[in-house]
C-alpha positions in Angstrom: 41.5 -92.2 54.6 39.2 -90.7 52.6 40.5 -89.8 48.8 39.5 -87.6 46.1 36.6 -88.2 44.5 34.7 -90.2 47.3 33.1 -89.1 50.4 32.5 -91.3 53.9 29.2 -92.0 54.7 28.0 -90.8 57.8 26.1 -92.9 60.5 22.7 -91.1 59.9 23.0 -92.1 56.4 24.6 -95.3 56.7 21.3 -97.5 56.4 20.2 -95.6 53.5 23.2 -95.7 51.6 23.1 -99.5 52.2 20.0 -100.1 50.1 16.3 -101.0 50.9 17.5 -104.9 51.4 20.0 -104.6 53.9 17.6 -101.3 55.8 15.6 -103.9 56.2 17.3 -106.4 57.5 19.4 -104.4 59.8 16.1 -102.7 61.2 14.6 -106.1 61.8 18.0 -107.5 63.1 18.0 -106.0 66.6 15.0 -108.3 67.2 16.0 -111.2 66.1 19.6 -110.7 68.7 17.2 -110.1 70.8 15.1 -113.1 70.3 18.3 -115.4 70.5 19.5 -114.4 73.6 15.8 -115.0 75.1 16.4 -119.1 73.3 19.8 -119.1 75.2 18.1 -118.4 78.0 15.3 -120.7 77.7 18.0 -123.4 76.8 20.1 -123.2 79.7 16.8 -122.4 82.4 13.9 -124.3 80.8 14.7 -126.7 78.2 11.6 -128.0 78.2 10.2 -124.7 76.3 11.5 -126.3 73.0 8.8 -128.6 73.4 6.0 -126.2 73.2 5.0 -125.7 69.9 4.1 -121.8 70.2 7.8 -121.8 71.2 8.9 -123.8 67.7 7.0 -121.7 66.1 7.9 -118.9 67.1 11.3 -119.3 66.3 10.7 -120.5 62.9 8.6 -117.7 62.1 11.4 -115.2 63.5 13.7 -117.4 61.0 12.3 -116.9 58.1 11.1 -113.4 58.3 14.9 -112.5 58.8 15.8 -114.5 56.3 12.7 -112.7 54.2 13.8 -109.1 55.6 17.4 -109.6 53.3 16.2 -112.0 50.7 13.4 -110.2 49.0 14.3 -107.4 47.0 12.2 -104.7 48.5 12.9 -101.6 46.4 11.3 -103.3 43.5 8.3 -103.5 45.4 6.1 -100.5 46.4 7.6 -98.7 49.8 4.6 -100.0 51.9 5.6 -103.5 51.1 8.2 -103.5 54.0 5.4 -103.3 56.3 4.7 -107.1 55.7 8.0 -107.8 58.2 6.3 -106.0 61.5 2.7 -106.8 61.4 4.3 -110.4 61.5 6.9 -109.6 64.2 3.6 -109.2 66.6 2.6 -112.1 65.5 5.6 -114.3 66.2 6.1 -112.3 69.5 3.1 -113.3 70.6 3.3 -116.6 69.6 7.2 -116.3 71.9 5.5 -114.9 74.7 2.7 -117.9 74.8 5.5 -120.7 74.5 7.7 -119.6 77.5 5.3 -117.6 79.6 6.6 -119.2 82.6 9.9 -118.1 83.1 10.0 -114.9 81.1 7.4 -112.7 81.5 8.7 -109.8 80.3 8.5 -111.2 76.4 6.0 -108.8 75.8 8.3 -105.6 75.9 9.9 -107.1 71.8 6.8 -105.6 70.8 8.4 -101.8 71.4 10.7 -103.0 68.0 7.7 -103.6 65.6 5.6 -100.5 67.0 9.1 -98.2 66.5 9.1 -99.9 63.2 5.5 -98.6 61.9 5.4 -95.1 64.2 8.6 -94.1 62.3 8.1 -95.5 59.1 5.6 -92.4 58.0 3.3 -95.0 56.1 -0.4 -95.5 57.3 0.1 -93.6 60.8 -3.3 -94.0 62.2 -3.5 -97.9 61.4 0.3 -98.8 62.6 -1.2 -97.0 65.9 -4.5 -98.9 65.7 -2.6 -102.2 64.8 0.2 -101.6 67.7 -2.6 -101.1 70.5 -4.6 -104.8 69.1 -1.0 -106.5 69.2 -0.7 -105.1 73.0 -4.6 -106.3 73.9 -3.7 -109.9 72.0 -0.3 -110.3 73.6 -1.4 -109.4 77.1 -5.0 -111.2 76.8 -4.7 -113.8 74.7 -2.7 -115.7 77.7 -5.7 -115.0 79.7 -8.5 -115.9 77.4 -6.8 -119.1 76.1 -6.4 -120.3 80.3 -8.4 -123.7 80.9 -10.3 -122.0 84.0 -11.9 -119.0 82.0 -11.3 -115.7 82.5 -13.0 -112.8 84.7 -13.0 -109.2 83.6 -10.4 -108.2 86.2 -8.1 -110.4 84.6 -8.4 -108.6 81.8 -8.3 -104.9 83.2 -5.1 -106.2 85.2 -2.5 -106.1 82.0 -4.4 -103.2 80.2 -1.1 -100.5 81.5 0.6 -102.1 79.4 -1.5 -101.5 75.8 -2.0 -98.0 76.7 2.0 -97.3 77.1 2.2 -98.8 73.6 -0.7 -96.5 72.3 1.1 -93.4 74.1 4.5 -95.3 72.9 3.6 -95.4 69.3 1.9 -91.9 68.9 5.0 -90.3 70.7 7.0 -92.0 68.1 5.1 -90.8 65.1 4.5 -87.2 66.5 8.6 -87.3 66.9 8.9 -88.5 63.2 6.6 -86.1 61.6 8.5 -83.2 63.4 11.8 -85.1 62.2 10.6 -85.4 59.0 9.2 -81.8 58.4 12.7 -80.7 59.8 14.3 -83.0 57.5 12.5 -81.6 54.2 13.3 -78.3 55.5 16.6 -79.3 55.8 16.7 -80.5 52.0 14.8 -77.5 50.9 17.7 -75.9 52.4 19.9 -78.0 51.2 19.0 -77.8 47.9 18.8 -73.6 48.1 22.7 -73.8 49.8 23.7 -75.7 46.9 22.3 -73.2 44.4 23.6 -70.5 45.8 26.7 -72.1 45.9 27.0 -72.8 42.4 25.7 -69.5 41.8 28.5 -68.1 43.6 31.0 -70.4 42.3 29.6 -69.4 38.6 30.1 -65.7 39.9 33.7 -66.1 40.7 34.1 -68.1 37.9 33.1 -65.1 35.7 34.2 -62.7 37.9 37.8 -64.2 37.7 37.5 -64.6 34.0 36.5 -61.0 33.9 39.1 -60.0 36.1 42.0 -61.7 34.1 40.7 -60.3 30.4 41.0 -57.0 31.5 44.5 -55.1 30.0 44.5 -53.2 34.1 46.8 -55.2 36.4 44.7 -55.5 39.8 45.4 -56.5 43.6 42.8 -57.0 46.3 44.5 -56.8 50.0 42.9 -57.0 53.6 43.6 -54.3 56.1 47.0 -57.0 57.4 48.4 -56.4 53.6 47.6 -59.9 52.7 47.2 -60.4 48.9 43.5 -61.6 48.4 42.9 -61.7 44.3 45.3 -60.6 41.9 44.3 -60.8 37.8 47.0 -62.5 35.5 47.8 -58.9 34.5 49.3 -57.9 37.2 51.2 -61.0 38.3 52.8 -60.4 34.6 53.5 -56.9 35.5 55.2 -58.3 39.1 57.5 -59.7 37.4 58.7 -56.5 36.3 59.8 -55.6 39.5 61.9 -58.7 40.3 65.7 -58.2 40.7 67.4 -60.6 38.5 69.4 -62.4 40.8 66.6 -63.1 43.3 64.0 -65.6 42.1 61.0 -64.5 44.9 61.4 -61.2 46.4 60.4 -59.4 49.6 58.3 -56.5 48.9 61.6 -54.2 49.8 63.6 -55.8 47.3 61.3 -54.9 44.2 62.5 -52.4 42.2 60.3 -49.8 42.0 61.3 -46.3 40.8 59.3 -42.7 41.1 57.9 -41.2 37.7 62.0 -40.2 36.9 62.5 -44.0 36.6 65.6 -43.8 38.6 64.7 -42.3 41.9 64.0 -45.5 44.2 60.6 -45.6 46.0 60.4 -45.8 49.7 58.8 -49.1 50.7 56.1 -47.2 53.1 55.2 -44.7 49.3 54.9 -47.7 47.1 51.1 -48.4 45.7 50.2 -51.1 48.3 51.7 -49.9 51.2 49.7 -46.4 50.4 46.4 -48.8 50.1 47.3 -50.4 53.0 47.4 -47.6 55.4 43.7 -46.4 53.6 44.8 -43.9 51.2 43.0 -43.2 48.2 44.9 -42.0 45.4 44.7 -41.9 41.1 47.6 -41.5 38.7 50.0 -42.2 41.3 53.3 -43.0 38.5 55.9 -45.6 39.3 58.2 -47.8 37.6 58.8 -51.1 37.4 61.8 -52.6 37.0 64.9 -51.0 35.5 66.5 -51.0 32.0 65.0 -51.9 28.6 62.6 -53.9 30.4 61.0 -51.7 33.1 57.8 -50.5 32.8 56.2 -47.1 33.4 52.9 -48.2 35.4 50.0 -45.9 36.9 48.2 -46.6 39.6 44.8 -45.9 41.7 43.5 -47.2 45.1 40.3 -47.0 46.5 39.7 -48.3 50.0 36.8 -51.1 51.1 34.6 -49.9 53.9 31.8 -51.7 56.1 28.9 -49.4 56.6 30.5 -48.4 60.2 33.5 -47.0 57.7 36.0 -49.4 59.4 39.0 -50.8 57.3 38.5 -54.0 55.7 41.2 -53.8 52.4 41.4 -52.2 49.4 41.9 -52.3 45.7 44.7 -51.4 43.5 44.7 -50.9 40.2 47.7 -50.9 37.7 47.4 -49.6 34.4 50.8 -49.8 32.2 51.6 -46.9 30.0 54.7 -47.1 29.1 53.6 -47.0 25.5 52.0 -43.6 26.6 54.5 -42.3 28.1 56.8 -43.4 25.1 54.4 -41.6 23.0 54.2 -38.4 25.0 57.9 -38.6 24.6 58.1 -38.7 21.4 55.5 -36.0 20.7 57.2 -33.8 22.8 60.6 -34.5 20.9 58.7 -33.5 17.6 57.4 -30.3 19.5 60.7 -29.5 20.6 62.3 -29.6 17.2 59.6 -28.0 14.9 59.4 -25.0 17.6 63.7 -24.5 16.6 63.1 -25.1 13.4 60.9 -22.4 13.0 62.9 -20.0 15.1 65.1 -19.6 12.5 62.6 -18.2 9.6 61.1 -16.1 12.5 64.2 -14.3 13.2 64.7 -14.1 9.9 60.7 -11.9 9.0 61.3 -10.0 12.1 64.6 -9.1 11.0 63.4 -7.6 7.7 60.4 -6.2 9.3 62.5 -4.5 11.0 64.3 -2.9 8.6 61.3 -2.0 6.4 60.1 -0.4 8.9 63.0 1.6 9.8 62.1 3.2 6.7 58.4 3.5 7.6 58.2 7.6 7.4 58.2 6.8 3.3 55.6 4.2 3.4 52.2 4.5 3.0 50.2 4.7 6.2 48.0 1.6 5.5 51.0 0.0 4.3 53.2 0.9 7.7 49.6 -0.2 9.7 50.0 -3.8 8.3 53.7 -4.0 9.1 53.1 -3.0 12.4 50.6 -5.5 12.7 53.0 -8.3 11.3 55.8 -7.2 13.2 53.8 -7.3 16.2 52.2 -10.7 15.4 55.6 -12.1 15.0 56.8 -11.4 17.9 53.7 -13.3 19.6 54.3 -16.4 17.6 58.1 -16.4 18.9 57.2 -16.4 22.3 54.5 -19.0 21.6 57.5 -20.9 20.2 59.3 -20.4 23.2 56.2 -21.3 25.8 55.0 -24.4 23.4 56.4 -26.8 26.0 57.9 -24.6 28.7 54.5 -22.8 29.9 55.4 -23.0 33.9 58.5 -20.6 32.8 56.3 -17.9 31.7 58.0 -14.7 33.4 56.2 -11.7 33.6 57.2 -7.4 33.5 54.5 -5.8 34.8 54.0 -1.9 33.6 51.1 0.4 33.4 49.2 -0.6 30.4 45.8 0.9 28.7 43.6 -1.8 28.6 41.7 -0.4 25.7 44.7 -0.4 23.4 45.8 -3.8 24.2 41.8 -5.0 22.9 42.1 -2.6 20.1 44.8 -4.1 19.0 44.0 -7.8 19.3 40.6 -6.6 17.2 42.8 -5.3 14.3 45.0 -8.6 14.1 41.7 -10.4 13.8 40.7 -8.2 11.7 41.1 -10.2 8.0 39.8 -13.1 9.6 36.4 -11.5 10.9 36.0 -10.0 7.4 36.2 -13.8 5.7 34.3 -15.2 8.6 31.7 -12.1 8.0 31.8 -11.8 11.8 30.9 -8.1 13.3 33.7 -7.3 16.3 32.3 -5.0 19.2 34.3 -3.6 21.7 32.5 -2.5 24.5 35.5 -1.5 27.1 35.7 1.1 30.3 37.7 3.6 29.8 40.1 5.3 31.0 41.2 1.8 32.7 44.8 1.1 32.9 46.5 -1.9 34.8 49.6 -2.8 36.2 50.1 -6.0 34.0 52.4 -7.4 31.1 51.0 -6.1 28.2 52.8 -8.3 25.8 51.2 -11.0 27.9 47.9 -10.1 28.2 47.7 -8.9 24.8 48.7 -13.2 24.0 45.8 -13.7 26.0 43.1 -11.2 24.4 44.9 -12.5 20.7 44.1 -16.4 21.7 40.9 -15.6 22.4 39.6 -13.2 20.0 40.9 -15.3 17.1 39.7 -18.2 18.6 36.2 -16.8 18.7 36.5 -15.8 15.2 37.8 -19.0 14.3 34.7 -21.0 15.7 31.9 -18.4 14.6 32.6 -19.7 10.7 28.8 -19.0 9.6 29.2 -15.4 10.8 27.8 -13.6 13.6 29.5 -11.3 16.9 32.5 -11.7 18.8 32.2 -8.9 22.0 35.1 -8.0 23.9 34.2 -6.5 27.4 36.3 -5.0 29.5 35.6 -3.5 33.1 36.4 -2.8 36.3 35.6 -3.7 40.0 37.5 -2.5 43.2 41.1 -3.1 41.6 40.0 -6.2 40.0 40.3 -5.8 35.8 37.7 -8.0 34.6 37.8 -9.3 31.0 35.0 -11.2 28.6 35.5 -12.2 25.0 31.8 -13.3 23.9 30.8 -15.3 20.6 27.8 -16.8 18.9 29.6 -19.5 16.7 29.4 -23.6 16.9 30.2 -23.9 21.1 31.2 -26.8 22.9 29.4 -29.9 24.6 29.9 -30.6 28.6 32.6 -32.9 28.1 34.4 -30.7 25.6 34.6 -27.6 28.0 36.1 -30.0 30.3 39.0 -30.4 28.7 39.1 -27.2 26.7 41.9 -25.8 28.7 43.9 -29.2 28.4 47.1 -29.2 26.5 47.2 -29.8 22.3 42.9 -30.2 22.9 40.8 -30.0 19.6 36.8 -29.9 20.1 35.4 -32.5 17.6 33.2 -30.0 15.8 36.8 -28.0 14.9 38.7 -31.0 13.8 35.7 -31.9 11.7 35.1 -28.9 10.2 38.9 -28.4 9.5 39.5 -25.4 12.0 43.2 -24.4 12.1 44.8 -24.4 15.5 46.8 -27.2 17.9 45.1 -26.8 21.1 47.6 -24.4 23.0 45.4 -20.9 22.7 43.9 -21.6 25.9 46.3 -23.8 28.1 48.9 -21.0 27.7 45.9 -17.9 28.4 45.4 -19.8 31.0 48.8 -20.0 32.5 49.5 -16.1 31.8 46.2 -15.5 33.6 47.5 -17.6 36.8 50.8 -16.5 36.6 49.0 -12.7 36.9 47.3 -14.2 39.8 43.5 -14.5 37.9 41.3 -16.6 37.0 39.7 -17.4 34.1 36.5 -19.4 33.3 34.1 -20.8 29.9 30.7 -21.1 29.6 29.5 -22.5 26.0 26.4 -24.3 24.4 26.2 -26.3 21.7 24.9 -24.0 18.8 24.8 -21.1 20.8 28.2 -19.7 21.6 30.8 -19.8 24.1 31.8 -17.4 26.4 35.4 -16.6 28.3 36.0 -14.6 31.3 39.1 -13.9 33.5 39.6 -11.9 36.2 43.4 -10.5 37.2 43.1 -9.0 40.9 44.5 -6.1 42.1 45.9 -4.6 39.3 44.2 -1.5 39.0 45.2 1.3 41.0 42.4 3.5 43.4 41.9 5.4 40.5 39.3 2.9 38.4 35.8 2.9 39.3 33.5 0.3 38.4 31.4 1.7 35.4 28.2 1.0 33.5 29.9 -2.3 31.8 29.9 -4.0 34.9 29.1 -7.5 35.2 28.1 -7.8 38.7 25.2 -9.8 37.9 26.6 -11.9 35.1 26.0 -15.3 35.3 28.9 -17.5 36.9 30.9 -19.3 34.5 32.6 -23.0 35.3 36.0 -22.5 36.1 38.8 -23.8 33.6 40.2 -26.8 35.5 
């Protein structure tokens, strides 16, 4: 059994995790089993080859290089060194093969163990092949030269097979060990480029799962089966929301998950995963999690992964816990809610002695009865922008034939006092006749938000334009300034609910971000559109368009805008 923190070595690395003393003896060991087996045989057959002394000394010398081969310690000695053991095993074999010649011939074929030795060690190539060959010649000849009767030169062509099957032999093996050996760097090259990579990669995941877990965003990363592949410390934290109390680790079905009412139960196939799961790609998507003082309001987003075919491999899920948000919107909305009937009560109170002044109005001056109109009228407006501050879908309309041209005559006058401080010049340029079947009082709102609101941001002076036309039995309307403007990111948002532009807020413009959310809800509600265009510096300009309200009877006039440029459409 292998344990922690140790590896088994493997067969083609056993040798070299042994050490260069025992390689070496266990490479020249095979001989030397060899070499006894040859004495048992020459003990039991011919006895009489321990009386040779070629034969002794052979076998001595066989002794004592394997003795040699684990006694000296070869790796402090330069790696060539080890060569010393088979440049002698040719001479001992041939010193074997000339002591027993006469009962086994085929001694010669222990020289294949030496010549392996050299062809694969990768030191000295050419001479291991050079020295291999002259140890064949001397083993086969030497027999022949050292015979009392001489020797004739077909006695020495007759054994020359066998030196060339060495020299073939022994240049086979080192072609085989070169191409071993180039494989085998290659091998560590790539061995060595694997294991960067890998600690690369693990150093990636390492910062990728540290990255992961700092981030305040609970998220899960499934595969296309549902099966949970990352998920940050966030959002286990946030799981845990969802647990029932009496059940330690729940099924999916049995988390308690609730729609944005926080008491509605979501279906198991609607919850965030399951959505995911089946490839849908969704943002904001609210839930809660858990129930009581503990649950959690929790939005959510899914993107889908896909392969470059677009097939299904997972997706990500992202939760993002808001329940301070959502507390906070709450609470704002509480504040709203009770300022807006706290000032009902003053308001009914100036409308109700408006009233009565001017019930007495034929007595009054006519400037005098102008501005309590104006106030009477302006008081009405800021009770129903009491009443629509947080109820703007309820806006309810009583459509009636209205002039078009009094209704912008008489948002100019109520920002009147406010042009004169500014020292902004108001220009009307409206069609007329042109009357629409609309809600006056309504519209009216509209053309007061944005007239004063052009005012408003045109502090350093300059023109507010109201334009007013017709096309088919479309009334078009334009309110036009020159003042601060808005950046790209600002007229995003500029028809977003309580929205300040940063300029405003830093140059201490009244107003709480409602003019145009609610314009922009009469405008739908009439079945229009409206739209902004602004630059920085140069001014903003706000269109909208109510369809169909003008009978046969309006034709499209000089003030057309047919060719105006397009403005980007309030979101």
């Amino acid at each position: 059994m292998i344990h922690s923190g140790q590896t088994q070595p493997s067969g083609g690395h056993f040798f070299r995790l042994q050490g260069e003393r025992k390689r070496v003896f266990l490479t020249q060991l095979p001989l030397s089993l060899i070499m006894v087996v040859a004495v048992l045989i020459a003990a039991v057959i011919y006895p009489q080859s321990f009386k040779e002394p070629l034969f002794l000394a052979a076998l001595v010398m066989h002794v004592l290089l394997l003795i040699a081969s684990l006694a000296i310690p070869w790796g402090k000695f330069p790696r060539s060194a080890v060569l010393f053991i088979p440049y002698l095993d040719f001479v001992a074999i041939g010193l074997f093969r000339g002591g027993n010649q006469q009962f086994l011939t085929a001694v010669g074929l222990l020289i294949f163990f030496p010549v392996f030795w050299l062809a694969s060690s990768g030191l000295a190539k050419r001479t291991s092949v050079v020295v291999s060959v002259l140890a064949a010649l001397l083993i086969v000849w030497l027999p022949v030269m050292t015979a009392p009767g001489g020797f004739t030169l077909e006695q020495l062509a007759r054994p020359l097979l066998f030196p060339i099957v060495v020299l073939a032999y022994s240049i086979t093996v080192v072609g085989v060990t070169n191409t071993m050996n180039v494989q085998r760097k290659a091998l560590e090259t790539k061995d060595v480029q694997l294991r960067a990579a890998l600690d690369s990669s693990q150093q990636r995941e390492r910062l990728l799962e540290t990255v992961v877990d700092t981030v305040a965003v609970g998220l899960v990363v499934v595969d296309a089966g549902g099966n949970d592949m990352l998920m940050n410390a966030t959002q286990r934290k946030l799981h845990t929301f969802a647990f029932p109390k009496d059940i330690a680790d729940p099924e999916e079905k049995e988390l308690l998950v609730f729609s944005a009412d926080a008491v509605t139960p979501v279906a198991a196939d609607e919850r965030p995963v399951r959505r995911a799961i089946r490839g849908e790609e969704f943002t904001n998507y609210l839930v809660w999690l858990g129930s009581g003082e503990k649950s959690r309001a929790v939005s959510t987003a899914a993107r889908p992964m896909l392969d470059d075919q677009g097939t299904f491999h997972g997706a990500v899920i992202a939760f993002h816990d808001v329940t301070e948000t959502m507390a906070a919107l709450e609470a704002k909305n509480d504040f709203v809610s009770n300022v807006s009937h706290e000032f009902r009560t003053p308001l009914t109170s100036i409308q109700g002695y408006l009233d009565m002044a001017l019930e007495d109005s034929a007595e009054l001056p006519a400037d005098i009865r102008t501005y309590l109109s104006i106030a009477n009228r302006n008081v009405d407006r800021l009770s129903s922008l009491v009443a629509d501050l947080l109820t703007t879908d309820s806006v309810t309309l009583e459509l009636t034939r209205q002039n078009v041209a009094r209704l912008v005559a008489d948002s100019l006058a109520s920002a009147g006092p406010m042009a004169e401080r500014n020292k902004v010049t108001l220009d009307s340029q409206v069609q007329e006749p042109l009357e629409a079947l609309i809600d006056g009082r309504r519209v009216g709102q509209v053309l007061d938000n944005l007239v004063s609101n052009a005012v408003k941001y045109s502090p350093d002076g300059g023109t507010v334009t109201v334009r007013t036309w017709a096309e088919g039995a479309d009334l078009w309307c334009e309110v036009q300034d020159t003042g601060i403007g808005m950046s790209g990111g600002e007229q995003a948002q500029a028809f977003t609910k309580f929205f300040r532009a940063r300029t405003a807020v830093q140059r201490s413009i009244p107003g709480i971000g409602l003019g145009l959310m609610i314009s922009k809800t009469i405008v739908a509600k009439h079945g229009g559109t409206i739209s902004l265009l602004s630059e920085r510096n140069v001014g903003t300009t706000i269109r909208f368009v109510l369809p169909g309200c003008l009978g046969t009877g309006n034709r499209t006039s000089g003030l057309g805008r047919t060719s105006a440029p397009e403005l980007e459409d309030a979101p």
